[in-house]
C-alpha positions as CSV (number, residue, x, y, z in Angstrom):
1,X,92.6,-23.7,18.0
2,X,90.7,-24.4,14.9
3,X,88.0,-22.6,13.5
4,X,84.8,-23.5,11.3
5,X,84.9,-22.8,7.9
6,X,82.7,-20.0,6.8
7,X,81.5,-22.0,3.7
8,X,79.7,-24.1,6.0
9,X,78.5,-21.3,8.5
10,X,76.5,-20.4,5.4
11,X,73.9,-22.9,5.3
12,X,74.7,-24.5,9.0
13,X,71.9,-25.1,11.5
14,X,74.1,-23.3,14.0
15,X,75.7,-21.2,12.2
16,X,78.2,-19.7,15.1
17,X,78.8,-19.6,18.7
18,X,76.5,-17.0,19.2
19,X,73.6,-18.9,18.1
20,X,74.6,-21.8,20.1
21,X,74.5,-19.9,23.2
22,X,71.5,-18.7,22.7
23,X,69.7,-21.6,22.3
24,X,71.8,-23.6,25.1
25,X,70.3,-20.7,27.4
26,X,66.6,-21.4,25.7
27,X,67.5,-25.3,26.3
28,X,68.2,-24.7,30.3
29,X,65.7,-22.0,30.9
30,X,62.8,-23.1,29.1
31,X,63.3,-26.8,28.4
32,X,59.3,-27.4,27.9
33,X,59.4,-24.9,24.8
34,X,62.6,-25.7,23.9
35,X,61.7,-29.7,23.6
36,X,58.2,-29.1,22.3
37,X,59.5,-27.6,19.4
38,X,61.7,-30.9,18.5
39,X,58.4,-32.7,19.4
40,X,56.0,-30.9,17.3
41,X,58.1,-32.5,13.7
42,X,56.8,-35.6,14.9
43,X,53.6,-37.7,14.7
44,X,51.7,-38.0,17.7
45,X,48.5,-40.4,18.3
46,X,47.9,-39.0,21.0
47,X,49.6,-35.7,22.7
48,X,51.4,-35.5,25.7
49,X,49.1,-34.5,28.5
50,X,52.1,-33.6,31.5
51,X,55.2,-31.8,31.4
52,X,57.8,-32.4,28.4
53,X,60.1,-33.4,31.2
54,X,59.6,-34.8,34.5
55,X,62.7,-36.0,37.1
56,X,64.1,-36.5,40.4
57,X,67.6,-37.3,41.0
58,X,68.0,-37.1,44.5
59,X,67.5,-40.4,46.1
60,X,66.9,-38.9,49.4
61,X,64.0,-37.8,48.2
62,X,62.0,-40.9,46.9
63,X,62.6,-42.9,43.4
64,X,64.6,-41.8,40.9
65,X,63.0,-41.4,37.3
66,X,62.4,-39.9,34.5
67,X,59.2,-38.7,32.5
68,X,59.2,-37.8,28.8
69,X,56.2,-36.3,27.5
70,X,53.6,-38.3,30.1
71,X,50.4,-39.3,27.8
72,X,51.3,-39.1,24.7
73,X,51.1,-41.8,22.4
74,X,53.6,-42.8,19.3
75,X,55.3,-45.3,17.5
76,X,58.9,-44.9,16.8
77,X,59.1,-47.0,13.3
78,X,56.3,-44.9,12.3
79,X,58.2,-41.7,12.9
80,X,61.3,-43.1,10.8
81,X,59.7,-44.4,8.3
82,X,56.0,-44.2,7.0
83,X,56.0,-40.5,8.3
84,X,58.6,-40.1,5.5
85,X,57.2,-42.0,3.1
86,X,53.4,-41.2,3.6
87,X,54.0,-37.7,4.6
88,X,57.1,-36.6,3.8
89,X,57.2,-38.6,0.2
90,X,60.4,-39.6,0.3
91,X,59.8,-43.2,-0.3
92,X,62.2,-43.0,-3.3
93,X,65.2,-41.8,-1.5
94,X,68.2,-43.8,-0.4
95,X,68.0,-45.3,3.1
96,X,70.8,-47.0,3.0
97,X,74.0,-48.0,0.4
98,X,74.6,-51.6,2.1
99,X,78.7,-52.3,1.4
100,X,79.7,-55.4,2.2
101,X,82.7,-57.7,3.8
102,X,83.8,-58.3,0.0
103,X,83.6,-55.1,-2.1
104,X,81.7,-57.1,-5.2
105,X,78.6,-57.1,-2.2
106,X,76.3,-54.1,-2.2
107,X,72.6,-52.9,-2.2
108,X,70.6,-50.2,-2.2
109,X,67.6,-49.9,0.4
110,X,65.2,-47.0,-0.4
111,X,62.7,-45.8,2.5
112,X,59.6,-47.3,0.6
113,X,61.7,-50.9,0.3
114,X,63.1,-50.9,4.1
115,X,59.1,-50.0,5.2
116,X,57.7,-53.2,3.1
117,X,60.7,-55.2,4.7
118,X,59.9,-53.9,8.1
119,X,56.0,-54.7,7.7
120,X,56.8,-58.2,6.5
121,X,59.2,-59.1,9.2
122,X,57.0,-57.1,12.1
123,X,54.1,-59.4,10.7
124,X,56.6,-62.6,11.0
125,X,57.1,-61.9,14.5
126,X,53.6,-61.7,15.2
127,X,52.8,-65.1,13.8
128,X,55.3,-66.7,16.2
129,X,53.7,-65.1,19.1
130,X,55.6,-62.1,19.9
131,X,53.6,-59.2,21.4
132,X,53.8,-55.7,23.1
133,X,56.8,-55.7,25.8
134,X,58.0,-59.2,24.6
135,X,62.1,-59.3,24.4
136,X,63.5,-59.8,20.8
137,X,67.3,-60.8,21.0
138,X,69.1,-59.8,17.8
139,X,73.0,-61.6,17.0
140,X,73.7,-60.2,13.5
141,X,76.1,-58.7,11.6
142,X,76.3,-55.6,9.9
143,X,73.1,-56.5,6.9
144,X,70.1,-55.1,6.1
145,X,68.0,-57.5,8.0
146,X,69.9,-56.2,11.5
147,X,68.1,-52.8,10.8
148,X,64.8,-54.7,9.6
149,X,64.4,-56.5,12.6
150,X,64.6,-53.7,14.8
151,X,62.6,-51.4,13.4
152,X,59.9,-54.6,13.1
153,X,60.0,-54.8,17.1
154,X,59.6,-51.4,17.4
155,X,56.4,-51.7,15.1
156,X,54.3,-53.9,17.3
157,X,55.7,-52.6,20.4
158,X,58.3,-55.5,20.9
159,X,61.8,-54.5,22.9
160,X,65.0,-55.4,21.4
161,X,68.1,-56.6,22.4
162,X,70.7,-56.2,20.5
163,X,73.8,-58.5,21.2
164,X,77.6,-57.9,19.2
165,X,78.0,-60.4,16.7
166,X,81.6,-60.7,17.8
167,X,80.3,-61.8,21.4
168,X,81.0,-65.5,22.4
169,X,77.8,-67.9,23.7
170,X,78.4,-67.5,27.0
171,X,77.9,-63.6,26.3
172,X,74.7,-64.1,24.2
173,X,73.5,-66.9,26.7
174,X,73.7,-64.2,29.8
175,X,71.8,-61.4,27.4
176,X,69.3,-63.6,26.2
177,X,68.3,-65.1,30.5
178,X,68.5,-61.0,31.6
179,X,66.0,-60.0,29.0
180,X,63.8,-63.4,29.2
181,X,63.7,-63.3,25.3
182,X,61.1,-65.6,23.2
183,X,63.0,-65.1,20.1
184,X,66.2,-65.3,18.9
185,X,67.0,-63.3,15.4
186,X,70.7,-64.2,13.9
187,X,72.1,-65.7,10.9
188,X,73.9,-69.0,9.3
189,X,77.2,-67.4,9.2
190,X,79.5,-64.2,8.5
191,X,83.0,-63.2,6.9
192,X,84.9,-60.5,9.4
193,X,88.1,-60.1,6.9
194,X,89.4,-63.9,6.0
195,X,87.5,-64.9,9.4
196,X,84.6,-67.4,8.5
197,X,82.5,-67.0,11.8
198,X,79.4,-69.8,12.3
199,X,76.8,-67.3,14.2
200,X,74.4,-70.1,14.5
201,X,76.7,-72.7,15.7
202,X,77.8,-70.2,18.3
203,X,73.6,-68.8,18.6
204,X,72.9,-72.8,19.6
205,X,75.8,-73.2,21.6
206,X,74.0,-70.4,23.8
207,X,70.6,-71.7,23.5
208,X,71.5,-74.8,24.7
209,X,73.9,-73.3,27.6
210,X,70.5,-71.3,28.8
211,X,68.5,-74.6,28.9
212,X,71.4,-76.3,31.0
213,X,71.0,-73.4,33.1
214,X,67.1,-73.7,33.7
215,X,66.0,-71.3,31.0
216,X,65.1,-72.3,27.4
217,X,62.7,-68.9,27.3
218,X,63.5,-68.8,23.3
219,X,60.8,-70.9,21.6
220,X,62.4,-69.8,18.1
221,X,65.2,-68.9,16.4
222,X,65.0,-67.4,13.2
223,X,68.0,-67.5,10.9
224,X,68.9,-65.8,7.9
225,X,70.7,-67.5,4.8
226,X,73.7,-64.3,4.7
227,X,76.6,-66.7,3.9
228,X,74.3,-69.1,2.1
229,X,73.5,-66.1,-0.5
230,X,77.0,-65.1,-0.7
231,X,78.5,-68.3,-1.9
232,X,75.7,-68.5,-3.8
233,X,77.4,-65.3,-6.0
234,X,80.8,-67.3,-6.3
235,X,83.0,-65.1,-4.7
236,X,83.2,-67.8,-1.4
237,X,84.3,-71.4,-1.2
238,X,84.0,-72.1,2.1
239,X,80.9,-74.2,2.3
240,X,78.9,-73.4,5.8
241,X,77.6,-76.2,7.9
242,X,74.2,-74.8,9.3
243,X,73.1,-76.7,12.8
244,X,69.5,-77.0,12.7
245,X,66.7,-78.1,15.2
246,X,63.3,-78.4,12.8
247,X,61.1,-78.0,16.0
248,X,62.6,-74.1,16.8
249,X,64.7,-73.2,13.6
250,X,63.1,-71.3,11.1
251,X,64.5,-69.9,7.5
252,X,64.0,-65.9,7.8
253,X,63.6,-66.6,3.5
254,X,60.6,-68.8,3.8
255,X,58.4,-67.0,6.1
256,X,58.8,-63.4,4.8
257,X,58.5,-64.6,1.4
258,X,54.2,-65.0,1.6
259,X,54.3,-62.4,5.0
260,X,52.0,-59.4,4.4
261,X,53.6,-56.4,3.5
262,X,51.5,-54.0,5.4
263,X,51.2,-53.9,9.5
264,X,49.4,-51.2,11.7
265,X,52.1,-49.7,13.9
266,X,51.4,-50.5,17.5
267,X,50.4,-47.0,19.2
268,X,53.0,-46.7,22.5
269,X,53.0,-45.0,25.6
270,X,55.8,-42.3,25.8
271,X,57.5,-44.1,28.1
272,X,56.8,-47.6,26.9
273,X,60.8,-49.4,26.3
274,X,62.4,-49.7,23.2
275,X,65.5,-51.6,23.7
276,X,67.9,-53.1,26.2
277,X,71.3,-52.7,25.1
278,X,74.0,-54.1,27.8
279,X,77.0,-52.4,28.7
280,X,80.2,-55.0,29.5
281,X,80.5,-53.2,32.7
282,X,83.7,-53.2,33.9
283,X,82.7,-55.5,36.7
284,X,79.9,-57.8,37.3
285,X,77.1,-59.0,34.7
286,X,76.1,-57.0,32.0
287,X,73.9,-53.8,32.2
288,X,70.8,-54.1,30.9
289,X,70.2,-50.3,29.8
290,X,66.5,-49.4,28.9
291,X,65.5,-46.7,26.4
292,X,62.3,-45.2,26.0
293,X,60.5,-44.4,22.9
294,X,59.5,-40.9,23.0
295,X,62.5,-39.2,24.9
296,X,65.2,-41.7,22.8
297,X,63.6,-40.0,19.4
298,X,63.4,-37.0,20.4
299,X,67.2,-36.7,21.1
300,X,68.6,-39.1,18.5
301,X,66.9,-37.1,16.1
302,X,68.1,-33.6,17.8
303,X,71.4,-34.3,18.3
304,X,72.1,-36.4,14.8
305,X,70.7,-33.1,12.8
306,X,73.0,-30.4,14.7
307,X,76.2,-32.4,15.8
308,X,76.7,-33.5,11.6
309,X,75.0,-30.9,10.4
310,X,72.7,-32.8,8.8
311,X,70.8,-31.6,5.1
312,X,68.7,-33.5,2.8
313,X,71.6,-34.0,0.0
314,X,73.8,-35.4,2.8
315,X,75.5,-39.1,2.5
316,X,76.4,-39.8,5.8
317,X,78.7,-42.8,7.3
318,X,79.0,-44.0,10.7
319,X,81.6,-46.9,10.9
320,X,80.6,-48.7,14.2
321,X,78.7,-51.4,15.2
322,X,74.8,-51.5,15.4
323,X,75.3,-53.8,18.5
324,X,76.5,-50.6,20.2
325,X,75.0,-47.5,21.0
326,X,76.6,-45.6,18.6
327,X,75.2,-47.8,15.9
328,X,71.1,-47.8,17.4
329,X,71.7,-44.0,18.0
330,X,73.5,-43.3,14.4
331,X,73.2,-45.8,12.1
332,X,69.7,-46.5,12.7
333,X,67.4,-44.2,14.8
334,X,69.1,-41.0,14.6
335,X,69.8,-40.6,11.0
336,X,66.1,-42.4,10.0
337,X,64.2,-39.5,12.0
338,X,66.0,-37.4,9.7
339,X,65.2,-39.2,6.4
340,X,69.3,-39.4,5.9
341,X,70.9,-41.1,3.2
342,X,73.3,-43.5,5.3
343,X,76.4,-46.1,4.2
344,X,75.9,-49.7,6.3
345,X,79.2,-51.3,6.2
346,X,79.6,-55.2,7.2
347,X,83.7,-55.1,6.7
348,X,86.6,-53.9,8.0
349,X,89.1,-50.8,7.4
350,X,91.9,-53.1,6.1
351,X,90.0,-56.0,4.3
352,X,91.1,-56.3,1.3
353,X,93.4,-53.6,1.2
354,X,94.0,-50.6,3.3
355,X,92.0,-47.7,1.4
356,X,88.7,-49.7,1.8
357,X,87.3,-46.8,3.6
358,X,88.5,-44.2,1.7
359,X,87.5,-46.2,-1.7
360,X,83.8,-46.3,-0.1
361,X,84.0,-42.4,0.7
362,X,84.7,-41.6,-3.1
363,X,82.4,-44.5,-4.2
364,X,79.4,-43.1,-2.4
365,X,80.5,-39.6,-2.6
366,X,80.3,-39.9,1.6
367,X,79.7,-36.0,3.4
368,X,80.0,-36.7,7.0
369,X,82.0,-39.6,8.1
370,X,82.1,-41.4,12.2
371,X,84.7,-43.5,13.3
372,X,86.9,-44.1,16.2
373,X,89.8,-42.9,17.5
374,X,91.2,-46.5,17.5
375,X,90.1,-46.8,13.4
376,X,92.3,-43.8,12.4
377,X,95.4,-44.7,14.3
378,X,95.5,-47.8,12.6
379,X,95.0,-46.4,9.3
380,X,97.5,-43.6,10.6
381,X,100.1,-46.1,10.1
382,X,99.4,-46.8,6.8
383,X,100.3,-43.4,5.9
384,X,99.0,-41.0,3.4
385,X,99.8,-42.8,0.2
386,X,96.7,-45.0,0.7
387,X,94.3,-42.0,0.5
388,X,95.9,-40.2,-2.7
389,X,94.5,-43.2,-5.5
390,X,90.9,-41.8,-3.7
391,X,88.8,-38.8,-4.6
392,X,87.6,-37.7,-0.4
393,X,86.8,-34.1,-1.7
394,X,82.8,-34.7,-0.9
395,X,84.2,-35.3,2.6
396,X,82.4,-32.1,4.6
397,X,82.1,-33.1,8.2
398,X,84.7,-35.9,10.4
399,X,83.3,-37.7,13.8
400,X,84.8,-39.6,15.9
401,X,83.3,-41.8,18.9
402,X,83.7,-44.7,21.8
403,X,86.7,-43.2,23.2
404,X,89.0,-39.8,23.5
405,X,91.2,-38.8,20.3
406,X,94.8,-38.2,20.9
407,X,95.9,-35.1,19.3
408,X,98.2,-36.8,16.9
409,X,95.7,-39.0,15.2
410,X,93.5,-35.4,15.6
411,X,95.0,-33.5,13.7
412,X,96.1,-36.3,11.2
413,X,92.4,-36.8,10.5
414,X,91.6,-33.3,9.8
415,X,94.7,-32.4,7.7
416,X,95.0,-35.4,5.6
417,X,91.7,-36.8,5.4
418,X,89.8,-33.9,5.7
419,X,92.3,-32.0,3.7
420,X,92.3,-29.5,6.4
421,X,88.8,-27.8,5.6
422,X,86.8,-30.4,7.7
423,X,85.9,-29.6,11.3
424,X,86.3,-33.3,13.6
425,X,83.3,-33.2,16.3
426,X,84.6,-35.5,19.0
427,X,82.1,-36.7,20.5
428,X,81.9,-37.8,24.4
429,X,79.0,-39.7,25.2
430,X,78.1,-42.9,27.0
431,X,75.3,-46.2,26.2
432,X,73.8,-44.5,29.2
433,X,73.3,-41.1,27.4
434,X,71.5,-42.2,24.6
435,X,73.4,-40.0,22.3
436,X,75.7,-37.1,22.4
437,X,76.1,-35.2,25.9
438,X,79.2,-33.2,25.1
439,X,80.2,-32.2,21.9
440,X,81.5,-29.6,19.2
441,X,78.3,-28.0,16.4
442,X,80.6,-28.0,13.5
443,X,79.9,-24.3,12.4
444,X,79.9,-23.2,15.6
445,X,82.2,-24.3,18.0
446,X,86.2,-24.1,18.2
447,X,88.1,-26.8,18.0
448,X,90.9,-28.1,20.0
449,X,91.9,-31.3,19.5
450,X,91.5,-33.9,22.0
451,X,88.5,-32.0,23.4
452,X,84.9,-32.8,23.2
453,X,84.2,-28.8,24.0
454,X,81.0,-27.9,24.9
455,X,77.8,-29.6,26.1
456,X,74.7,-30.0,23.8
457,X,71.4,-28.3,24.0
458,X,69.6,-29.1,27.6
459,X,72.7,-31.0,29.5
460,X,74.2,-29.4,32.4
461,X,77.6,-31.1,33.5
462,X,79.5,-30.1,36.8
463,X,82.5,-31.0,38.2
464,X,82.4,-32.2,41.4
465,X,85.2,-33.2,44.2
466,X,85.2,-36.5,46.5
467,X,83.1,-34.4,48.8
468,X,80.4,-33.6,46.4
469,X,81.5,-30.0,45.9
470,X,81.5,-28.1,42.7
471,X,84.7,-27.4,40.9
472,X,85.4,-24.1,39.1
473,X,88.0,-23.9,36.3
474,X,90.1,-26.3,34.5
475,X,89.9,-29.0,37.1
476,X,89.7,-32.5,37.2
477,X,86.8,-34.5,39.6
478,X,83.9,-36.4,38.6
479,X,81.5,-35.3,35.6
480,X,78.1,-35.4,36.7
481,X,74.7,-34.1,34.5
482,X,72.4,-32.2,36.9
483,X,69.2,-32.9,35.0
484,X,67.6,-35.4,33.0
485,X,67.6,-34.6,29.1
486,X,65.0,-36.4,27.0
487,X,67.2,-39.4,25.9
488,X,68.8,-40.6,29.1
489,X,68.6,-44.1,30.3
490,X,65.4,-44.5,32.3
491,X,66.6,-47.8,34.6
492,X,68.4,-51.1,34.2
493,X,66.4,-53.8,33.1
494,X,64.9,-55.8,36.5
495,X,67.1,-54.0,38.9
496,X,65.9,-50.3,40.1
497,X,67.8,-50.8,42.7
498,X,71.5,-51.4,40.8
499,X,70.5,-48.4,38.7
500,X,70.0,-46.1,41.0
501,X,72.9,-46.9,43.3
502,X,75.2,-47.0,40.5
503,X,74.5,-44.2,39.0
504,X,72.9,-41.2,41.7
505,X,74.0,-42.5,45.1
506,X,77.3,-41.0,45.7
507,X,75.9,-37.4,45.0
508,X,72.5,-37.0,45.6
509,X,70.6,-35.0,43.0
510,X,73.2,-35.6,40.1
511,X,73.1,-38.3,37.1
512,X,77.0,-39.4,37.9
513,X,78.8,-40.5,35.1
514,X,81.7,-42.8,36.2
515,X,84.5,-40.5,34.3
């Protein structure tokens, strides 16, 4: 068992397990108090006029849903960024250190400088027609743009769909048919490593397998000259051939150069959607998993301030992928409803050499840091030789995500990169979720490693048997969630009927998680 460190207790927004009990009781109890509270930091057009919460689970007793604040009225990119930088007057402040493939490739976005992009680019998207509810797919890889884009849908009320940039055509074709998208947002091409990968060669390969399927829904596509601009510095000879159809193609360059750089934020019901995301799905198509904008802020924001910690003088790094969860949750929503200081990363752990992460800690002078279990074992092998030419001493808080952590690479984590005064929250969650369901608070919670400990603040898990009844103990059964938290999935996209029979018909009156 491992406990916090007291130097962090100090200033901690859960400063021990007492406090955390207490307000996990508060969370259960009196969940309209305790979530009105975490609503009352935001900006609200209008305010909610129901319940903070509203749910049934039990399919035999009608629908199931979810209700988050019913009335109110917000905006999401207004929340995460002009309430910072018109309120809050942070404008100056870091949003992001972008780091990319090649270590001579790096920017700094400050809040006032991603809000200008965002306004430009929301503005874009208007003048080709997008409006309220329209899909946006987005195939990108780890830029700037990925994050401008997304925040731009989520300006004029436009829902996103983020797809991997690693996914094949066939992949991007079936995301971009389930969400009927009008526009398709991707770029000429991107380094992963030595790779040179053609994203719109593989973006028209897609477009045109969805027109030889009876759907050419995407009237543009607009592309962004990445690789272009890196050759352009000389560190890449690998000249890009760029497929282009004049009648849908469009430079992203051109049009935001003359775009306004002020749009009024679209003013969304609580429970308007955000984003699809699609889970692989172990079987089947895709998932199309909605999220809805006052519930998803809500607990991005909750859970990103008390699972890292999080204070204003923070640097924080999460590793993954924006076309996962973990990257809408805590690379961009999450850490942006904070006004965070965050590290975007477009390369790999290994590329060029094998301390690229740990050079990009000491360079940025990272405090928390999220990877995956899979990320540290292969660093793991590498030794601790890599580490000792880097300075990790800012290091405060480790992470880790997208699957469970061996004890081995546990405990190598927090005693060699951590230097054995870091606590490692592993964190279990699902795409489903939203963000974290069951997790450690670093200054409060003990640590064993391996386990994900305790749940956070409003989610109730049981263990329940084949028959539906409850297990005491250390047991094994299926985890279920007996109420809805703010940030849960609300259906899958087009198909009630899917969602709710995969997820709340084998026990009625539970959300069932599959594990």
């Amino acid at each position: 068992m491992y406990y916090p460190p007291v130097e962090l207790q100090r200033n901690a927004h859960v400063p021990d397990f007492n406090s955390y009990l207490v307000m996990y009781k508060k969370s259960l109890e009196n969940p309209e108090a305790f979530w009105r509270e975490v609503a009352d930091e935001f900006f609200w057009k209008k305010p909610a006029t129901g319940p903070m919460l509203q749910h049934n689970f039990d399919m035999t007793k009608g629908n199931i849903f979810v209700n988050c604040m019913e009335g109110a009225k917000t905006n999401m990119c207004y929340n995460v960024l002009d309430r910072h930088v018109k309120e809050g007057k942070l404008g100056e402040k870091v949003a992001y250190y972008w780091e990319g493939n090649s270590p001579d490739h790096h920017m700094t976005i400050t809040y006032r400088q991603l809000l200008s992009h965002v306004c430009r680019c929301a503005n874009v998207l208007k003048q080709m027609g997008v409006k309220r509810g329209d899909r946006v797919s987005i195939y990108l890889p780890m830029i700037p743009e990925l994050i401008v884009t997304m925040l731009a849908c989520a300006r004029i009320g436009a829902v996103h769909s983020i797809v991997f940039a690693g996914f094949s055509s066939e992949s991007l074709c079936e995301r971009i048919m389930d969400a009927q998208s009008s526009v398709l947002v991707t770029a000429d091409g991107v380094y992963r490593g030595e790779k040179l990968i053609n994203l719109k060669q593989i973006s028209d390969e897609a477009l045109e397998k969805c027109r030889e399927k009876g759907s050419s829904g995407v009237t543009t596509c607009l592309v962004i000259k990445h690789q272009a601009q890196r050759t352009r510095t000389g560190t890449s000879c690998n000249k890009l051939q760029t497929p282009w159809e004049s009648e849908r193609d469009v430079w992203w360059d051109e049009v935001m150069r003359d775009s306004p750089d002020e749009c009024e934020p679209e003013w969304m019901d609580a429970e308007d959607p955000l984003f699809i995301l699609y889970t692989s799905g172990s079987t089947g198509k895709p998932k199309g998993v909605v999220h809805t904008v006052a519930g998803y802020l809500l607990y991005t924001s909750l859970t990103f301030r008390y699972v890292f910690d999080h204070h204003p003088d923070d640097v924080y790094w999460c590793t993954a992928d924006i076309g996962w969860i973990t990257g809408h949750s805590y690379i961009t929503y999450g850490p942006l409803a904070n006004g965070a200081t965050s590290v975007l990363f477009e390369g790999l752990p290994v590329h060029p050499h094998v301390g690229r992460f740990w050079e990009i800690i000491e360079k940025y002078k990272v405090t928390k840091f999220y990877t995956a279990p899979t990320a540290i074992r292969l660093l793991m092998k590498y030794g601790q030789e890599p580490l000792r030419k880097y300075d990790l001493s800012s290091l405060r808080i480790l992470g880790t995500v997208g699957e469970p952590i061996n004890p081995e690479a546990w405990r190598w984590y927090h005693e060699v990169v951590g230097q054995g005064r870091c606590p490692v929250v592993d964190t279990f969650w699902q795409t489903e979720t939203g963000g974290h369901v069951l997790t450690p608070l670093p200054a409060a919670t003990p640590l064993k490693p391996g386990s994900a400990t305790f749940p956070f603040f409003g989610v109730e898990p049981a263990i329940l048997n084949e028959h539906g009844e409850e297990l005491e103990g250390v047991t094994e059964g299926y985890l279920v969630f007996r109420k809805p938290w703010p940030g849960i999935m609300r259906t899958i996209y087009k198909n009630q009927e899917l969602f709710e029979n995969t997820y709340f018909r084998k026990f009625p009156g539970f959300y069932v998680t599959g594990d």
